[in-house]
MARROVO-340748 format. One record per residue: residue number from 1; y, x negated, z of N, C-alpha, C, O in turn. Coordinates in nm, 4 decimals. Each point is the difference from the previous one (the first is absolute). Layout:
<rs>
[NUM; [Y; X; Z]; [Y; X; Z]; [Y; X; Z]; [Y; X; Z]] ...
</rs>
This chain:
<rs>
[1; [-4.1208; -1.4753; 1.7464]; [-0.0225; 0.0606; -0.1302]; [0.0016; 0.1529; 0.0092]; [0.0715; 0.0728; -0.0690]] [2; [-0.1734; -0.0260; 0.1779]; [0.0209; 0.1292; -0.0277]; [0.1520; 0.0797; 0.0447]; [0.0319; 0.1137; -0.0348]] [3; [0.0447; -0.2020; 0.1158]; [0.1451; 0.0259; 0.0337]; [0.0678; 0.0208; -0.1429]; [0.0366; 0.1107; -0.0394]] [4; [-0.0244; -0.2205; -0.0291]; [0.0795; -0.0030; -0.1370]; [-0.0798; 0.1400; -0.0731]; [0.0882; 0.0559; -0.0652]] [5; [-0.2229; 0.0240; 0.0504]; [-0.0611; 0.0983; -0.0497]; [0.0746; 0.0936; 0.0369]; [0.0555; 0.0651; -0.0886]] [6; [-0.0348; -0.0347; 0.2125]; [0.0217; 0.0985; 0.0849]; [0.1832; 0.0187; -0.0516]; [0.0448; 0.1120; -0.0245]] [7; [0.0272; -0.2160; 0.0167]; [0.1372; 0.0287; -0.0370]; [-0.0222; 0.0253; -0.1295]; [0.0502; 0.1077; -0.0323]] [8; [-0.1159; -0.1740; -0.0724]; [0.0307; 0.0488; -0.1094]; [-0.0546; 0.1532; -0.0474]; [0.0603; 0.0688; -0.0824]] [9; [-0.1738; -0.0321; 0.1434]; [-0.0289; 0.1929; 0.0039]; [0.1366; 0.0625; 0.0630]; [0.0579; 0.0960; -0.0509]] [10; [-0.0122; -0.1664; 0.1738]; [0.1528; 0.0879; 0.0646]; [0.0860; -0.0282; -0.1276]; [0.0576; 0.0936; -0.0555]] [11; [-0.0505; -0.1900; 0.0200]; [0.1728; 0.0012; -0.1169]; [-0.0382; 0.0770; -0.1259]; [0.1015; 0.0352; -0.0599]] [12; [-0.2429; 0.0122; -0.0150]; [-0.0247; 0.0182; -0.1033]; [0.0077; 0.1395; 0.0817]; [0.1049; 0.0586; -0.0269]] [13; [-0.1912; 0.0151; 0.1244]; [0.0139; 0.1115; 0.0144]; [0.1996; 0.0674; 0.0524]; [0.0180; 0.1216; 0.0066]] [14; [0.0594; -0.1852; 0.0123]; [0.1391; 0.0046; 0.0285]; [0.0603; 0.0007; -0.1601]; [0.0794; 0.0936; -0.0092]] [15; [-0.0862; -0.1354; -0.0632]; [0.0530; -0.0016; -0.1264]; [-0.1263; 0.1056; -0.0684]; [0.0648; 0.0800; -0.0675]] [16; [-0.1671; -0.0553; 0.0585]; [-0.0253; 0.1042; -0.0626]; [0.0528; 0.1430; 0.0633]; [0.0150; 0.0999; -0.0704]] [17; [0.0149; -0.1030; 0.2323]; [0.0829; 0.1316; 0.0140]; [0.1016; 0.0303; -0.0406]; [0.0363; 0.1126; -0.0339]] [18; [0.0519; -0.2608; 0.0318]; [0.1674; 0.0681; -0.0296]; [-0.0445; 0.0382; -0.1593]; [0.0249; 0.1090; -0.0515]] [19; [-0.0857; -0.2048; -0.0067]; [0.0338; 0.0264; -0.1780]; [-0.0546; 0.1417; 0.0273]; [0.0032; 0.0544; -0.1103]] [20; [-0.0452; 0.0217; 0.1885]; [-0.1446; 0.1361; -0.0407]; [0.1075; 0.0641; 0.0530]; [0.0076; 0.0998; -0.0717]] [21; [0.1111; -0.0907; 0.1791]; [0.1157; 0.1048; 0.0418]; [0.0674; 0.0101; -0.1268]; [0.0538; 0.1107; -0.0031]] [22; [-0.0317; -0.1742; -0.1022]; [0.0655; 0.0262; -0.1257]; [-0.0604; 0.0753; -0.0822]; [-0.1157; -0.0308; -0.0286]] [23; [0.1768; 0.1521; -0.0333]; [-0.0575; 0.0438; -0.0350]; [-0.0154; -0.0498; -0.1919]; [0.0960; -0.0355; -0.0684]] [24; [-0.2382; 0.0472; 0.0200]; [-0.0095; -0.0479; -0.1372]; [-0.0222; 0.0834; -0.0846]; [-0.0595; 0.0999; 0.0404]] [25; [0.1034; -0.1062; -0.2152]; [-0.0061; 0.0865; -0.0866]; [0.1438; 0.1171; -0.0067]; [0.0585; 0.0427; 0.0995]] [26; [-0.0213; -0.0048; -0.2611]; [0.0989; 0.0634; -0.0226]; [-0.0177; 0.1494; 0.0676]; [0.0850; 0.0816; 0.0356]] [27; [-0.2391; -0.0778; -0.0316]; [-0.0478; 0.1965; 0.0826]; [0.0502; -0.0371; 0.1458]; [-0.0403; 0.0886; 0.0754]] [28; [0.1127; -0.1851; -0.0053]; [0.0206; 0.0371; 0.1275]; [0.1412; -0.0553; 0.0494]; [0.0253; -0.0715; 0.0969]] [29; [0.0543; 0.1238; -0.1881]; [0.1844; -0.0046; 0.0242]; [-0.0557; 0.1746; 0.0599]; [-0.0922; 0.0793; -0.0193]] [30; [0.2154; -0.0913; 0.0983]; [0.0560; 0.1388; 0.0542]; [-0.0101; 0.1185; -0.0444]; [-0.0494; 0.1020; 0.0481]] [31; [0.1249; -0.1350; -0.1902]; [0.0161; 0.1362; -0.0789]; [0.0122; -0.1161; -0.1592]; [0.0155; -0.1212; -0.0147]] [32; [-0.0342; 0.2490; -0.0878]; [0.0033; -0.0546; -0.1222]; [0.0937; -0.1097; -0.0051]; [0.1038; -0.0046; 0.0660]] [33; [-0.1565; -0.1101; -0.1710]; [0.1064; -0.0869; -0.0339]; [-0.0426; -0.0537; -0.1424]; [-0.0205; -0.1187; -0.0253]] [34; [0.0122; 0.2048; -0.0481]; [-0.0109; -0.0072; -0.1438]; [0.1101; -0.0200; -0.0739]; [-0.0062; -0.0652; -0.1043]] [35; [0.1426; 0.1293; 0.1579]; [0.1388; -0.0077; -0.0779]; [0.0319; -0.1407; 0.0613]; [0.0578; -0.0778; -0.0759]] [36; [-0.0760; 0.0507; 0.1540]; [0.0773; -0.1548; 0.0431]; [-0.0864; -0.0582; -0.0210]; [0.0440; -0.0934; -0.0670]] [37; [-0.2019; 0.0740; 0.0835]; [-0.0634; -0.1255; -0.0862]; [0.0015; 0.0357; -0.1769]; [-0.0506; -0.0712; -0.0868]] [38; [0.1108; 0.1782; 0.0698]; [-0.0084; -0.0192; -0.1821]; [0.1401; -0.0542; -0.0125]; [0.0305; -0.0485; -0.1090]] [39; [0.0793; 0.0505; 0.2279]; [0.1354; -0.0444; -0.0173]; [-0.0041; -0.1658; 0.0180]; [0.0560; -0.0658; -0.0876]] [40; [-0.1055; 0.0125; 0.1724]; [-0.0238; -0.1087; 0.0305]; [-0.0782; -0.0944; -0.0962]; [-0.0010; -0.1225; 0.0118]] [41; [-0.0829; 0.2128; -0.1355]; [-0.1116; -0.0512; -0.0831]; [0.1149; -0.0682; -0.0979]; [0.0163; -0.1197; -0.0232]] [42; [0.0582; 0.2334; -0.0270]; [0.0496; 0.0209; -0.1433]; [0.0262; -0.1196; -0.0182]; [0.0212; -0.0929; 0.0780]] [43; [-0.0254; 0.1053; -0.2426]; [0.0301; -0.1560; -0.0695]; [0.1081; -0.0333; 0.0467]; [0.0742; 0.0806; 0.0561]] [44; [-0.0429; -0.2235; -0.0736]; [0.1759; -0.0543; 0.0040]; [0.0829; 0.0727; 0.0671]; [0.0981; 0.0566; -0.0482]] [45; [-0.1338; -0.0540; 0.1656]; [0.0867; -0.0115; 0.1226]; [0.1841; -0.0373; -0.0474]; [0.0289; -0.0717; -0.0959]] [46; [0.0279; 0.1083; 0.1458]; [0.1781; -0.0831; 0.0087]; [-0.0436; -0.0696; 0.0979]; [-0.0820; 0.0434; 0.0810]] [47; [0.1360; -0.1686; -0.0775]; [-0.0453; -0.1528; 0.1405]; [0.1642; -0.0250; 0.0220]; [0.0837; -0.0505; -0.0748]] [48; [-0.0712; 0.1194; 0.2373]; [0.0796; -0.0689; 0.0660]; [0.0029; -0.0784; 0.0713]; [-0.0817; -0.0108; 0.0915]] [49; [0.1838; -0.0727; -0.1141]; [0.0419; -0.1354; 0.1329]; [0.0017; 0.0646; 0.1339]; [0.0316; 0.1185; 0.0108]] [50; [-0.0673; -0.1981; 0.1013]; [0.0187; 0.0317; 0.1534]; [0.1793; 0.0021; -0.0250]; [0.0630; -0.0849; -0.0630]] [51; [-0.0136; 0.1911; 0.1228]; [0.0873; 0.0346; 0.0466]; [0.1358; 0.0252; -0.0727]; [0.1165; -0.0122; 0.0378]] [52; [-0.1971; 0.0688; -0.2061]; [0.0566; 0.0779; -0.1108]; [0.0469; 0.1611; 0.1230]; [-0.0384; 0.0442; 0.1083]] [53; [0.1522; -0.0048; -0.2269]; [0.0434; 0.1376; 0.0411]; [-0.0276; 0.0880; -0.1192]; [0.0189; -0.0456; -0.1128]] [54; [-0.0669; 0.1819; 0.1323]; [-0.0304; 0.0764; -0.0769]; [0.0998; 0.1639; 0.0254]; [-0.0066; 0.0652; 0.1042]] [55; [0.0725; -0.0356; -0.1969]; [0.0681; 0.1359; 0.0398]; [-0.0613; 0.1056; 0.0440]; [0.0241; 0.0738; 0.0954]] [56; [-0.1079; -0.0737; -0.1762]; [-0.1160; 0.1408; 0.0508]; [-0.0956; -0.0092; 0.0268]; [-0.0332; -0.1103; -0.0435]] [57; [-0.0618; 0.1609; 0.0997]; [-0.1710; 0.0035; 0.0017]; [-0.0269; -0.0292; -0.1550]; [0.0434; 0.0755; -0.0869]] [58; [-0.1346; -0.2159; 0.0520]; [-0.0734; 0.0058; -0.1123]; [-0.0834; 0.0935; -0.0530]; [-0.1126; 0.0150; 0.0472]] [59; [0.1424; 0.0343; -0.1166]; [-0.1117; 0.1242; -0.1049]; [-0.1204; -0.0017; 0.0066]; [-0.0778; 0.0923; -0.0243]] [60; [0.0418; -0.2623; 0.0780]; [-0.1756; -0.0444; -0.1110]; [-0.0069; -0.1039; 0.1133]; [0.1106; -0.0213; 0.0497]] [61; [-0.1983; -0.0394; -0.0034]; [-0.0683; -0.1186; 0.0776]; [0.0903; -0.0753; -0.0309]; [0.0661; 0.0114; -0.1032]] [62; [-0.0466; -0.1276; 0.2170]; [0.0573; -0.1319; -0.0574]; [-0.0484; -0.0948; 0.0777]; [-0.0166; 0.0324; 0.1176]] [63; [-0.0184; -0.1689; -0.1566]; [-0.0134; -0.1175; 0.0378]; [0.1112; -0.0884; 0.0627]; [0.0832; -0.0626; -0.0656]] [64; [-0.0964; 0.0668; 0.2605]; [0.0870; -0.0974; 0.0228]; [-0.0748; -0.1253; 0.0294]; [-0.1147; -0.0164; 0.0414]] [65; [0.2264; -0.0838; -0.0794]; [-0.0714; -0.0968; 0.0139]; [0.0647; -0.0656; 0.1354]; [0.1132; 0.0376; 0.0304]] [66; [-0.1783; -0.1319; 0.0507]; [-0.0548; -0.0118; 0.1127]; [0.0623; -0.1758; 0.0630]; [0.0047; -0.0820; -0.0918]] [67; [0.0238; 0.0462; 0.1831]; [0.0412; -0.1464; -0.0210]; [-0.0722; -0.0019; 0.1502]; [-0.0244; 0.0999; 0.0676]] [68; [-0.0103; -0.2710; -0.0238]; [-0.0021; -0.0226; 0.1303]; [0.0925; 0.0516; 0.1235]; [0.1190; -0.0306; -0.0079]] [69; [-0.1568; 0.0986; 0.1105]; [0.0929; 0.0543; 0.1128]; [0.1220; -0.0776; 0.0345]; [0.1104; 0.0517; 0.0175]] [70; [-0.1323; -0.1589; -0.0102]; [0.1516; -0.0483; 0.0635]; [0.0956; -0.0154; -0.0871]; [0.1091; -0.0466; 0.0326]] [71; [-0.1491; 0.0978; -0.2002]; [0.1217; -0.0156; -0.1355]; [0.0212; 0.1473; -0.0022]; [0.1191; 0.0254; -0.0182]] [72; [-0.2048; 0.0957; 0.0324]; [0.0640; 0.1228; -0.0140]; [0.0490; 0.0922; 0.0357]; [-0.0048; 0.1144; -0.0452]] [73; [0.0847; -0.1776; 0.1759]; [0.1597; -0.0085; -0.0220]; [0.0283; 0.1587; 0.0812]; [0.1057; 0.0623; 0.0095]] [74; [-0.2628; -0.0226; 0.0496]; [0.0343; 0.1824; 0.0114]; [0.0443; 0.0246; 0.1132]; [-0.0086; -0.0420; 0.1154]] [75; [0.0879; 0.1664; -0.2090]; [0.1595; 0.0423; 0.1176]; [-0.0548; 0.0548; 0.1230]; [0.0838; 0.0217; 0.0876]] [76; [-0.2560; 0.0174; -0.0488]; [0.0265; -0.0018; 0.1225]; [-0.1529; -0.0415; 0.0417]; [-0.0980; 0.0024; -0.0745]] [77; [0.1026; -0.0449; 0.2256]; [-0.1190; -0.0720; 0.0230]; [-0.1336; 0.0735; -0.0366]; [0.0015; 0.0895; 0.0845]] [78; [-0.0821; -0.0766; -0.1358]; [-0.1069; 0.0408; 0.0016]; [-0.1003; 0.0773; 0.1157]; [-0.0316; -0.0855; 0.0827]] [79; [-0.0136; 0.1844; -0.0575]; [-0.0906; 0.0617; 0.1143]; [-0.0900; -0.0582; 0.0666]; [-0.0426; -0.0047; 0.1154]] [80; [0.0160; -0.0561; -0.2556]; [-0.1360; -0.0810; 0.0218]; [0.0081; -0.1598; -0.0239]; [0.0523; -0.0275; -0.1080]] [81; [-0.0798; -0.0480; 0.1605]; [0.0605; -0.1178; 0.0042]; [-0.1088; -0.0679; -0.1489]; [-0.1218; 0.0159; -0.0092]] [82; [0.1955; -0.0770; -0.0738]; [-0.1121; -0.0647; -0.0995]; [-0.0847; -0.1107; 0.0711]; [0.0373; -0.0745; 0.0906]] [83; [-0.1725; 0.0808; -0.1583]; [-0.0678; -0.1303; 0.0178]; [0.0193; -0.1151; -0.1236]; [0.0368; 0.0131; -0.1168]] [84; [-0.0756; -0.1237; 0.1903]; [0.0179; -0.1411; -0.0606]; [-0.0758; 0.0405; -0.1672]; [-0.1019; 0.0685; 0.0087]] [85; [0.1331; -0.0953; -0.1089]; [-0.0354; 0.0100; -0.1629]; [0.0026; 0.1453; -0.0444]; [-0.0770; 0.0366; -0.0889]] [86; [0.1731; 0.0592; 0.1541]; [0.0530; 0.0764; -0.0703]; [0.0989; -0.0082; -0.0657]; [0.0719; -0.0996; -0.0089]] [87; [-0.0477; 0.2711; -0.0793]; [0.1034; 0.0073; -0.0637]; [0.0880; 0.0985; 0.0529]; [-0.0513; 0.0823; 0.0759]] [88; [0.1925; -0.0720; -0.1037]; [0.0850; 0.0650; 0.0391]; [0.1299; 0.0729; -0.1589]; [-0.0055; -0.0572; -0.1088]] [89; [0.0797; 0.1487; 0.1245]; [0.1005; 0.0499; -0.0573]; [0.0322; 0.1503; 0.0421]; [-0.0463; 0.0797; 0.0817]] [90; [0.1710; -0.0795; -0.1985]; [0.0707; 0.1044; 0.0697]; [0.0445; 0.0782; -0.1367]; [-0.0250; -0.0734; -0.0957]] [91; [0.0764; 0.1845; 0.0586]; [0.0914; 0.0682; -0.0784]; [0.0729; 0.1276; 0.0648]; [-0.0629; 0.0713; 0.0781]] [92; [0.1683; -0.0494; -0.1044]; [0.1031; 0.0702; 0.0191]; [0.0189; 0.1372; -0.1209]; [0.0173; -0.0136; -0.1211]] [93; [-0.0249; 0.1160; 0.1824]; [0.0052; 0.1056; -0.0862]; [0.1566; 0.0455; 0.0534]; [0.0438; -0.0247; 0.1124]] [94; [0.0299; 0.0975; -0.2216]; [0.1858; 0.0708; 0.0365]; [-0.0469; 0.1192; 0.0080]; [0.0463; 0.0488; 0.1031]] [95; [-0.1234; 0.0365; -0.1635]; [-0.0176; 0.1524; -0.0157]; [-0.1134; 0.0365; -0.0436]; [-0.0673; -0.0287; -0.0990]] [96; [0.0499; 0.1267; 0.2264]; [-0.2153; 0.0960; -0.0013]; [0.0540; 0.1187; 0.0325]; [0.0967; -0.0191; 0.0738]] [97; [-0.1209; 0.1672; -0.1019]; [-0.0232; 0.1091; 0.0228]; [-0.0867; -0.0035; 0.1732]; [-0.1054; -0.0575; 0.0273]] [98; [0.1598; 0.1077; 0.0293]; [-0.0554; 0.0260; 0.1296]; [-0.1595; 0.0512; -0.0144]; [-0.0267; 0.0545; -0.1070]] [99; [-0.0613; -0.0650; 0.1870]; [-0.0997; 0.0145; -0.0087]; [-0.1515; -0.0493; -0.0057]; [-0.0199; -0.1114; -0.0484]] [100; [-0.0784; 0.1793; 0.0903]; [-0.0938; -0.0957; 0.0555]; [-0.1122; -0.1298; -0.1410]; [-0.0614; 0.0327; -0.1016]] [101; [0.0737; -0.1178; 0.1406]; [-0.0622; -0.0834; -0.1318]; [-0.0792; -0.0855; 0.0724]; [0.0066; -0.0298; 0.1193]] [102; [-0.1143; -0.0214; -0.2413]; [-0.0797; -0.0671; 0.0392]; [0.0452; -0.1208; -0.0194]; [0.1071; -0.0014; -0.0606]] [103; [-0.1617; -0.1306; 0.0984]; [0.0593; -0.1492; -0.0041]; [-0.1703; -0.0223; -0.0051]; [-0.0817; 0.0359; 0.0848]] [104; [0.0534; -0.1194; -0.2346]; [-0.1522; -0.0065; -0.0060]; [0.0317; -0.1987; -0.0934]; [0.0730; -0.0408; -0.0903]] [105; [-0.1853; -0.0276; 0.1898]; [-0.0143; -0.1085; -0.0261]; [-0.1585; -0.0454; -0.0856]; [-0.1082; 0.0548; 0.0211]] [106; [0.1308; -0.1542; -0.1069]; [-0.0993; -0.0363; -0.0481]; [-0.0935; -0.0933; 0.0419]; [-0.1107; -0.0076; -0.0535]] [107; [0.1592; -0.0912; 0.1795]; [-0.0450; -0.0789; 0.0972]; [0.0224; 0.0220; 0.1118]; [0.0882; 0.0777; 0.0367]] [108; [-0.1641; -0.1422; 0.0396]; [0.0802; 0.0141; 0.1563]; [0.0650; -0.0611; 0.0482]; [-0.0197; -0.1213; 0.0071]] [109; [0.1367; 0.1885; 0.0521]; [0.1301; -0.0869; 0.0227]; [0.0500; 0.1379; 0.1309]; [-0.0370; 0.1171; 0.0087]] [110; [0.1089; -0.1781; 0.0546]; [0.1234; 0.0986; 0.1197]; [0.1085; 0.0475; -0.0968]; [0.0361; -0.0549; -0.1041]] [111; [0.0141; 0.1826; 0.1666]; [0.0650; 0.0889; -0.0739]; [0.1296; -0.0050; 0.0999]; [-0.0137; 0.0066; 0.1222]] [112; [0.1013; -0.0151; -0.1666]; [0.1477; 0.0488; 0.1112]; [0.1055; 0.0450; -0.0888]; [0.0681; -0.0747; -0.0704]] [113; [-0.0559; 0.2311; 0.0794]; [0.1319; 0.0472; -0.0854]; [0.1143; 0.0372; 0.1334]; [-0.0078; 0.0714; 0.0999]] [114; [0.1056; -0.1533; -0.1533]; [0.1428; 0.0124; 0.0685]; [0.1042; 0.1148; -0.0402]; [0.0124; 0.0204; -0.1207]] [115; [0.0541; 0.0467; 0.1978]; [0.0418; 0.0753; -0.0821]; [0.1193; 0.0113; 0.1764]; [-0.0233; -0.0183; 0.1195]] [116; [0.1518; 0.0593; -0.2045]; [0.1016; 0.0750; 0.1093]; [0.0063; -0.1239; 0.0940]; [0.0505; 0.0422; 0.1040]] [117; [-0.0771; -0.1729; -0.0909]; [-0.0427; -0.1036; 0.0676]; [-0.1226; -0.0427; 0.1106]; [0.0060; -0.0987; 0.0733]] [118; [-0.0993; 0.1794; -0.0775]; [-0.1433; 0.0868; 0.0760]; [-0.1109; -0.0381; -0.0819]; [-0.0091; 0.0472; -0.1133]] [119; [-0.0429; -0.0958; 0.1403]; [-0.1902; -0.0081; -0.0640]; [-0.0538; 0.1441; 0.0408]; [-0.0361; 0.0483; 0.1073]] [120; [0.0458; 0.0014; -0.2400]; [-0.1175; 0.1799; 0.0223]; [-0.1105; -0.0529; 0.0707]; [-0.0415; -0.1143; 0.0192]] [121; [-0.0013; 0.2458; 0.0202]; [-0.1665; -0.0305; 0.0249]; [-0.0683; 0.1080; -0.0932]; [0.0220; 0.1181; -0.0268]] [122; [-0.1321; -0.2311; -0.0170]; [-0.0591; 0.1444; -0.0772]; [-0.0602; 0.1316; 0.0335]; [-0.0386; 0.0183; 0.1154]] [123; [0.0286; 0.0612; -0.1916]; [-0.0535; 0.1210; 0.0120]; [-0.1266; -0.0197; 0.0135]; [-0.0366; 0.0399; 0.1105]] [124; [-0.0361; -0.0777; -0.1644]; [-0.1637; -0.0276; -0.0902]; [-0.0275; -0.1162; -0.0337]; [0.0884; -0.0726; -0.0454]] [125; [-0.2582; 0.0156; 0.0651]; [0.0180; -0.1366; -0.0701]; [-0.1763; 0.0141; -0.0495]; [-0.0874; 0.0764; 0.0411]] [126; [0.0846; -0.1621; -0.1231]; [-0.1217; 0.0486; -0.0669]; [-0.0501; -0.1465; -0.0567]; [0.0776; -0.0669; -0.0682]] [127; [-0.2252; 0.0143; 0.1023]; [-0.0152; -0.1330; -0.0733]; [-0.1227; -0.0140; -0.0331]; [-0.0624; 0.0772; 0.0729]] [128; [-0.0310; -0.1482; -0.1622]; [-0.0956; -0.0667; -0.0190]; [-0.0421; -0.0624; -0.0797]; [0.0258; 0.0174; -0.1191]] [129; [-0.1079; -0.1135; 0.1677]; [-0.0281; -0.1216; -0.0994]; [-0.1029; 0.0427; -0.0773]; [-0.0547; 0.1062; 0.0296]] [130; [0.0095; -0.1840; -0.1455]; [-0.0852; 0.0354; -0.1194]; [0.0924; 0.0922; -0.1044]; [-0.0757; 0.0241; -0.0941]] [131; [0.1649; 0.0187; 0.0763]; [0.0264; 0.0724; -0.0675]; [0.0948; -0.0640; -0.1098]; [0.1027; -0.0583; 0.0347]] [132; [-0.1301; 0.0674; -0.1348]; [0.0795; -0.0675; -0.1154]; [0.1542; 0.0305; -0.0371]; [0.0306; 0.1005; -0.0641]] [133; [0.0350; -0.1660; 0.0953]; [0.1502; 0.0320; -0.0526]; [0.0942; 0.0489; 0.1578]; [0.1185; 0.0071; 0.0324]] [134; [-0.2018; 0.0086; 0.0086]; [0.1120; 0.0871; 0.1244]; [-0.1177; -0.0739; 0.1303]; [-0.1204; -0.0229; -0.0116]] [135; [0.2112; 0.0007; 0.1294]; [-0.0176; -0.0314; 0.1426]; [0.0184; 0.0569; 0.0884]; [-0.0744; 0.0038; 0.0980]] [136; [0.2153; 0.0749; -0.1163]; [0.0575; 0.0957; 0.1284]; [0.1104; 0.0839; -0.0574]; [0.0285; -0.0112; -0.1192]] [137; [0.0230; 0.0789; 0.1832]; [0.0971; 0.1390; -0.0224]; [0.0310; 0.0318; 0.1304]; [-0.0788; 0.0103; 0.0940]] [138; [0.2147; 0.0066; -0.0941]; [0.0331; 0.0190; 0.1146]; [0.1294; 0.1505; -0.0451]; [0.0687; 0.0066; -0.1020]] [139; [-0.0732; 0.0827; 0.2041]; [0.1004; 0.0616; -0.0316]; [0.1036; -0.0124; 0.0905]; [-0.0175; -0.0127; 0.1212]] [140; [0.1464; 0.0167; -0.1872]; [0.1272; 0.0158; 0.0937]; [0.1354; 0.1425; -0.0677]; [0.0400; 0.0168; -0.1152]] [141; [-0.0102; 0.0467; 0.2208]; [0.1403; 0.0619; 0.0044]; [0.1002; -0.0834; -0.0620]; [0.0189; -0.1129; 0.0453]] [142; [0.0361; 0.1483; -0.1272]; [0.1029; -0.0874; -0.0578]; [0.1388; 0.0760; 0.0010]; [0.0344; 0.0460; -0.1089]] [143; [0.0306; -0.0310; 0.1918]; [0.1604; 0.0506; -0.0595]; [0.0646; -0.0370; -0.0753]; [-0.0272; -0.1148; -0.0351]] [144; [0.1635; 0.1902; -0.0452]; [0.0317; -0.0422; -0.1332]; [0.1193; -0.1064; 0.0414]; [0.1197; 0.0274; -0.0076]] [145; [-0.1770; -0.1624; 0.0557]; [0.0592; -0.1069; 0.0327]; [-0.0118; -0.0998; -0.0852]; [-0.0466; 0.0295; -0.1100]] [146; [0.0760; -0.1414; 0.1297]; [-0.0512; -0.1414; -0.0986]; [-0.1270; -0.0451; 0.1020]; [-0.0094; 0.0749; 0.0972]] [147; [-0.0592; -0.1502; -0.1006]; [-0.0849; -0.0510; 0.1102]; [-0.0538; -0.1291; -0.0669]; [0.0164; -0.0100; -0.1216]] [148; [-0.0621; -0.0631; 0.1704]; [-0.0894; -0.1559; -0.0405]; [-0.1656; 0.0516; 0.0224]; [-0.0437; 0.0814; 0.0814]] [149; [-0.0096; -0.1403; -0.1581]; [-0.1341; -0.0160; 0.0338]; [-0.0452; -0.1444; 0.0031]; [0.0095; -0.0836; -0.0899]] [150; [-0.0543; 0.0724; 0.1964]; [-0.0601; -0.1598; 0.0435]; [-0.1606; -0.0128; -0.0062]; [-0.0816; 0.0874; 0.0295]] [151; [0.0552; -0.2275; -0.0784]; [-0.1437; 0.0149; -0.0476]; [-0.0237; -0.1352; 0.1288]; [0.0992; -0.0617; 0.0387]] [152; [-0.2084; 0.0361; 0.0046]; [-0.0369; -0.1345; 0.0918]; [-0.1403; 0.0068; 0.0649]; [-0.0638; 0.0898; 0.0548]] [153; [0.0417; -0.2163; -0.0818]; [-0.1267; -0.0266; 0.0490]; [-0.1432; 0.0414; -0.1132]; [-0.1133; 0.0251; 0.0412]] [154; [0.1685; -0.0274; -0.2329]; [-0.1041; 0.0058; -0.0848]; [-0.0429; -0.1539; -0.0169]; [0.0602; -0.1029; 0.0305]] [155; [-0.1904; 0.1244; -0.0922]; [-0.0425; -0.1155; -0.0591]; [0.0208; -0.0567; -0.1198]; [-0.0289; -0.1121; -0.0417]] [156; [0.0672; 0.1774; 0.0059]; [0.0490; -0.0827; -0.1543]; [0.1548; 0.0353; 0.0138]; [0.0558; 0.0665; 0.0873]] [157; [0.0107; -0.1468; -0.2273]; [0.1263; 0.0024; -0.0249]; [0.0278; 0.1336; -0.0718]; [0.1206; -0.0204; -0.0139]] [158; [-0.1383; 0.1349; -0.0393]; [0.0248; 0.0723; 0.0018]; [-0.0778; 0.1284; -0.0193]; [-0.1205; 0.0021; -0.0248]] [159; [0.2131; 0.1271; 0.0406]; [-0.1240; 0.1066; 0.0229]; [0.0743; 0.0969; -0.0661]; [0.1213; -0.0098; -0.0181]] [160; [-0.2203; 0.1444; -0.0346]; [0.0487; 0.0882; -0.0710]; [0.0222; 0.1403; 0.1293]; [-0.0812; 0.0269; 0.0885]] [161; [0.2231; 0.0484; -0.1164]; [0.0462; 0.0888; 0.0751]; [0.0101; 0.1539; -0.0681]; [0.0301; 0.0088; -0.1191]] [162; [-0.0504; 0.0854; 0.1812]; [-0.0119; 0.1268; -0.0440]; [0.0662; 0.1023; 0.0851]; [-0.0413; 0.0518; 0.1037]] [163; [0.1770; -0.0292; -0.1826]; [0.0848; 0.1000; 0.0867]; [-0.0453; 0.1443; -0.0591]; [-0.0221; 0.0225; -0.1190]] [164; [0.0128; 0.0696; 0.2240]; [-0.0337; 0.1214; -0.0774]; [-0.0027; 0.1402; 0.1125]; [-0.0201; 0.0095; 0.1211]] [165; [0.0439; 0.0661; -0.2047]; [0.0702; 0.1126; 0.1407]; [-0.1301; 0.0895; 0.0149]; [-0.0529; 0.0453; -0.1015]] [166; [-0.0037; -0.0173; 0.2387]; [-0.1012; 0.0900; 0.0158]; [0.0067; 0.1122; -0.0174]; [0.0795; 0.0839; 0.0424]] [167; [-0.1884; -0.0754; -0.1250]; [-0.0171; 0.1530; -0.1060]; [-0.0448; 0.1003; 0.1019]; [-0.0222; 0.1164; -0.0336]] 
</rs>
């Protein structure tokens, strides 16, 4: 008995550390993220399909929507390998102005923008839980290429995205 005590103080104190390395509340992103969680808020989203093409950077947030990993179909393997009851997708942008932007999610999910045939790495990455409307922000260099952005490993079927160039 006191064996089974003794593991369950080790597994409860092991899961209260990792959840406590995350950081919680909208006061502890990186740097401001008021324009991408008010971008990510806004009413009525545009909702794209996994692995719609878009000509330009969207103006305003958009909703992609999300399918099981082994249906979406994305053009390149993922960084991060998904776990079992995630979600996965992809969209394809033709034309961005070179320059540094943020990539801000409303859940948590893996980020992989392709571009020139190369997964960037980001510049910056910024996350925390508790915060309403927004999860993470990540920034990346973008040259004035076409590139994909790949979504994998969210929990739900779809999530709201926020392209936006750092001010």
């Amino acid at each position: 008995m006191r064996v089974l005590a003794l593991l369950a103080a080790l597994l409860f104190s092991a899961t209260s550390a990792s959840a406590a390395e995350e950081p919680s509340g909208c006061d502890k992103f990186k740097w401001s993220i008021e324009r991408e969680r008010a971008a990510l808020t806004a009413p009525d989203l545009a909702r794209l399909a996994s692995g719609s093409e878009q000509a330009a950077l969207p103006a305003s947030a958009i909703t992609l929507g999300l399918v099981v990993p082994s249906e979406a179909k994305l053009p390149s393997p993922p960084e991060r390998a998904p776990k079992d009851g995630t979600f996965a997708g992809f969209t394809s942008v033709k034309s961005a102005k070179a320059g540094l932007y943020t990539i801000s999610l409303s859940a948590g999910a893996w980020i992989d923008v392709i571009q020139d045939g190369h997964v960037l790495k980001p510049v910056a990455f910024s996350g925390a839980t508790d915060c309403s409307g927004i999860r993470k922000t990540v920034k990346y260099q973008l040259s004035a290429q076409p590139f994909v952005l790949q979504i994998s490993g969210a929990r739900e079927n779809a999530v709201a995205i926020a392209f936006l160039p750092v001010q």
